[in-house]
C-alpha positions as a Markdown table, in Angstrom:
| # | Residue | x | y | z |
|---|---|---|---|---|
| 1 | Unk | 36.1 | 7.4 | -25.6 |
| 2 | Unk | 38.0 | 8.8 | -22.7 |
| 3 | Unk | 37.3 | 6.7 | -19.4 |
| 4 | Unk | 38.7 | 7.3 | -15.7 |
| 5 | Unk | 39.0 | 4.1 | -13.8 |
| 6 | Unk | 40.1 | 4.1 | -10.0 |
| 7 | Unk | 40.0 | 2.5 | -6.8 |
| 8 | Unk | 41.4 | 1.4 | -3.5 |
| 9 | Unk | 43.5 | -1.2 | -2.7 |
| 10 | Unk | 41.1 | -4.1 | -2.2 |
| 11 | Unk | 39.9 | -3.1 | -5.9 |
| 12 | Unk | 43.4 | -2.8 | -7.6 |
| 13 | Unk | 43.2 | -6.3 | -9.0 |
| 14 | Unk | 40.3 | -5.8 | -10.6 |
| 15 | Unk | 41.5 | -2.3 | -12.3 |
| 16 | Unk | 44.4 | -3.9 | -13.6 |
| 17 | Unk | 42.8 | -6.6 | -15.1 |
| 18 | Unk | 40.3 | -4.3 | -16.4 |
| 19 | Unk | 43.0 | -1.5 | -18.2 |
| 20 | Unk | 44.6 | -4.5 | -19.2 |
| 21 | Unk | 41.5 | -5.7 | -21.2 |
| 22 | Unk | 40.4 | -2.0 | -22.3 |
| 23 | Unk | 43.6 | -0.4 | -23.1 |
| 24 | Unk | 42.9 | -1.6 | -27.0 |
| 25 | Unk | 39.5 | 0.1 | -27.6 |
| 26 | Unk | 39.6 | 3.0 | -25.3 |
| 27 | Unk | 41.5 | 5.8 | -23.8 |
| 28 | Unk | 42.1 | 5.3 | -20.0 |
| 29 | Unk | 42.8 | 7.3 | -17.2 |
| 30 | Unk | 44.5 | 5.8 | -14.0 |
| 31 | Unk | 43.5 | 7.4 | -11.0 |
| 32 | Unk | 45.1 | 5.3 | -8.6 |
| 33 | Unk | 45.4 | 3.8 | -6.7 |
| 34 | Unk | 49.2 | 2.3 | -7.8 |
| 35 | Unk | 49.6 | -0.5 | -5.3 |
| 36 | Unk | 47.9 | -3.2 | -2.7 |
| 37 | Unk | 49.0 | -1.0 | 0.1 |
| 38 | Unk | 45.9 | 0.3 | 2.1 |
| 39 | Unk | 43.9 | 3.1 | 0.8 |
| 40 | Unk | 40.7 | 5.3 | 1.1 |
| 41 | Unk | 38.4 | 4.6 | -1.3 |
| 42 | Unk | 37.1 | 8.0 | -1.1 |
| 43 | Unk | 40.0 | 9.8 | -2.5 |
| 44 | Unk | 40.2 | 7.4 | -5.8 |
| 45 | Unk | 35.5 | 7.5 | -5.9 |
| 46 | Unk | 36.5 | 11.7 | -5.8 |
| 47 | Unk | 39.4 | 11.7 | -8.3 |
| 48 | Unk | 37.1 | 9.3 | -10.8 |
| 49 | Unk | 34.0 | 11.4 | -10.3 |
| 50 | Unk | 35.2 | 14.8 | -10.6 |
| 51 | Unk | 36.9 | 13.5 | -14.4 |
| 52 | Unk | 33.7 | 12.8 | -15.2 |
| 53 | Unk | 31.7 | 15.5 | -13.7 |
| 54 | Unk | 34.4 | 17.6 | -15.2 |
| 55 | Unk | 34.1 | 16.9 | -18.8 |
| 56 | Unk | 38.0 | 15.0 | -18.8 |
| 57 | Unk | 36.4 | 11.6 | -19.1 |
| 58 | Unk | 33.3 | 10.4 | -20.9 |
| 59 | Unk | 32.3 | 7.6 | -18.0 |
| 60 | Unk | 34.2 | 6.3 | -15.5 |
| 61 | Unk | 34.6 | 2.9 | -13.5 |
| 62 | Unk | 35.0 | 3.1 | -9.5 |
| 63 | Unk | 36.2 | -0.1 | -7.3 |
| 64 | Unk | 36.4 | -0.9 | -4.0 |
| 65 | Unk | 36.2 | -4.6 | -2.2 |
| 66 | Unk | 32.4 | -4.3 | -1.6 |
| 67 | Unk | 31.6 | -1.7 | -4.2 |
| 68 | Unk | 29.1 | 0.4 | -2.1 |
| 69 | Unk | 32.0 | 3.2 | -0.4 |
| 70 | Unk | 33.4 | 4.0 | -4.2 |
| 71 | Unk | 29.2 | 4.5 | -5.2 |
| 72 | Unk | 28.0 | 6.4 | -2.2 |
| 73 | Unk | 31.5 | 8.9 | -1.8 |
| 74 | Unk | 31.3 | 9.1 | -6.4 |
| 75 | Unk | 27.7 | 10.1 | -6.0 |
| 76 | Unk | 28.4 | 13.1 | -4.1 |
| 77 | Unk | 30.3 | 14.9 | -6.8 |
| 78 | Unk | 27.6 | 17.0 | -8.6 |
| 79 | Unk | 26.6 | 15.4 | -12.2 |
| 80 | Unk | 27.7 | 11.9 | -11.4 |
| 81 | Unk | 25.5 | 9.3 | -10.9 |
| 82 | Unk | 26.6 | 6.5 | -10.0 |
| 83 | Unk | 25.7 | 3.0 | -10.3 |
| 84 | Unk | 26.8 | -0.1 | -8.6 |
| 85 | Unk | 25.7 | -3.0 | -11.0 |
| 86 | Unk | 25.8 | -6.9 | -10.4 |
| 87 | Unk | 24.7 | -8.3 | -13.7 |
| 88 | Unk | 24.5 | -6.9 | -17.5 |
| 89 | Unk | 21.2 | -6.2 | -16.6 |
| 90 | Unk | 21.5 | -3.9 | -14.2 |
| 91 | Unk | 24.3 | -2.4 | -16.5 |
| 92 | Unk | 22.3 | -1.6 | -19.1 |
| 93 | Unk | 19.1 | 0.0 | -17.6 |
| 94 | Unk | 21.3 | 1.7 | -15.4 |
| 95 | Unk | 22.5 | 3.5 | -18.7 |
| 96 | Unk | 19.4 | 3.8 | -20.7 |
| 97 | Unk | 17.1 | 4.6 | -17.7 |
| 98 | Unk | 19.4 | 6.9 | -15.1 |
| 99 | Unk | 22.4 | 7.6 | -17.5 |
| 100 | Unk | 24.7 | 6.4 | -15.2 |
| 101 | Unk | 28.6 | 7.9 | -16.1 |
| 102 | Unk | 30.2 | 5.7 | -13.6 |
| 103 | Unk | 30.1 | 2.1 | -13.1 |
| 104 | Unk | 31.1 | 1.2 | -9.5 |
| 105 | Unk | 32.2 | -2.8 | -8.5 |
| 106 | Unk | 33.0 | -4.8 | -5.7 |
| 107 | Unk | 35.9 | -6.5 | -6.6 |
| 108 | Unk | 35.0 | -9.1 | -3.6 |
| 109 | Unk | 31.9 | -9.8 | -5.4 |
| 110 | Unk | 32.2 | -9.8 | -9.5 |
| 111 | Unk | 34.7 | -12.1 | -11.5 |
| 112 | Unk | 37.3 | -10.4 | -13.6 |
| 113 | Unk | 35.6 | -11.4 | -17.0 |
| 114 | Unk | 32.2 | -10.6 | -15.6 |
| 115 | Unk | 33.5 | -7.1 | -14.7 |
| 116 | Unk | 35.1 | -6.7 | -18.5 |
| 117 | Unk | 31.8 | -7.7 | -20.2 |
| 118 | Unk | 29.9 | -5.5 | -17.4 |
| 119 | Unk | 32.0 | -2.7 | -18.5 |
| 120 | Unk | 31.8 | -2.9 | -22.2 |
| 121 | Unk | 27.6 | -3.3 | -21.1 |
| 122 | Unk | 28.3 | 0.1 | -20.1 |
| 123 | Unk | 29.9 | 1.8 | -22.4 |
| 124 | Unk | 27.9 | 0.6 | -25.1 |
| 125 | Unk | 24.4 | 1.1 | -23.6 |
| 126 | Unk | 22.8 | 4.8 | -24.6 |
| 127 | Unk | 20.5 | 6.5 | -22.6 |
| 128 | Unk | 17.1 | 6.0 | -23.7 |
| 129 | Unk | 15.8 | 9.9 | -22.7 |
| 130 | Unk | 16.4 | 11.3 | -25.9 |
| 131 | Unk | 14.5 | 8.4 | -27.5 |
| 132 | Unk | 10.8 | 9.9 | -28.6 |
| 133 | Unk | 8.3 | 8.1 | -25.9 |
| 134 | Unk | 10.9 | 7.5 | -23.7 |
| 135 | Unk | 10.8 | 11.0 | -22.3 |
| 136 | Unk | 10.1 | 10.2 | -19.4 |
| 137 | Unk | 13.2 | 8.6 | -18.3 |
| 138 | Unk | 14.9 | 12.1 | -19.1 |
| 139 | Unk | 12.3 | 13.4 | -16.8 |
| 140 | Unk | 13.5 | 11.7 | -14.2 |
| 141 | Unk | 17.1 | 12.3 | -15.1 |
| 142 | Unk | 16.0 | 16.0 | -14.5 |
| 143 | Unk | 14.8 | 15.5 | -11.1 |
| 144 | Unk | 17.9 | 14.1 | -9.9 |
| 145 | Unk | 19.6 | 16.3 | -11.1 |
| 146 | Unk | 17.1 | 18.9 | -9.2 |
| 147 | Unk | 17.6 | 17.4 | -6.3 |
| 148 | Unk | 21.1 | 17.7 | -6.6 |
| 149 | Unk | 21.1 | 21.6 | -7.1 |
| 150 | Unk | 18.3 | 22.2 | -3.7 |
| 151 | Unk | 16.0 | 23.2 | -6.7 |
């Protein structure tokens, strides 16, 4: 499993820790950014997005300090969505109910280890649209991505 992970400056504790932790059990891809010096979360929520919308990367993880830029600027690439989680609950029924591809934190907010077993949440988590009776949640999927297209 290919993932992109990225952020700005007030995130790039967190992404270290985190390629640290899932170097062993997955491929990563390091789109910046490479130091503390200040950034724009936008071009690192762009770079992370368009991997995924794009087919290079399987999911991705965004970060930022609150979390919110790296979800709203991701979630304007077309076939992203997004999803700014705060507990493994939220992880996993952002995945089986909305398919979220990228996982967005605020490194102010989430502990390292939290963040880790957020992540693997996430990857692990399928989407429960192709599940017979759960159609509905593919539905909705759909419309999303309707909206997304001005259909």
């Amino acid at each position: 499993m290919r993932i992109a992970i990225g952020s700005d400056h007030g995130g790039y504790r967190l992404k270290e820790f985190l390629k640290g932790a899932l170097v062993a059990d997955f491929e990563l891809r390091d789109y910046g950014t490479d130091t503390e010096d200040s950034a724009d979360y936008p071009i690192f929520a762009a770079r992370v997005a368009n991997a995924v919308a794009g087919g290079d990367c399987d999911f991705g993880i965004a970060i930022c300090t609150t979390g919110i830029g790296v979800s709203i600027a991701a979630n304007k690439v077309r076939g992203v969505r997004a999803a700014l989680c705060c507990d493994i609950e939220r992880v996993k029924m952002s995945r089986r109910h909305n398919n979220a591809n990228v996982l967005c934190f605020g490194a102010g907010y989430v502990e390292p280890k939290t963040a880790l077993e957020m992540a693997r949440a996430f990857f692990s988590t399928d989407f429960d649209g192709i599940k017979t009776g759960q159609e509905r949640h593919a539905r909705r999927v759909e419309e999303i991505t309707d909206i997304e297209m001005n259909r």
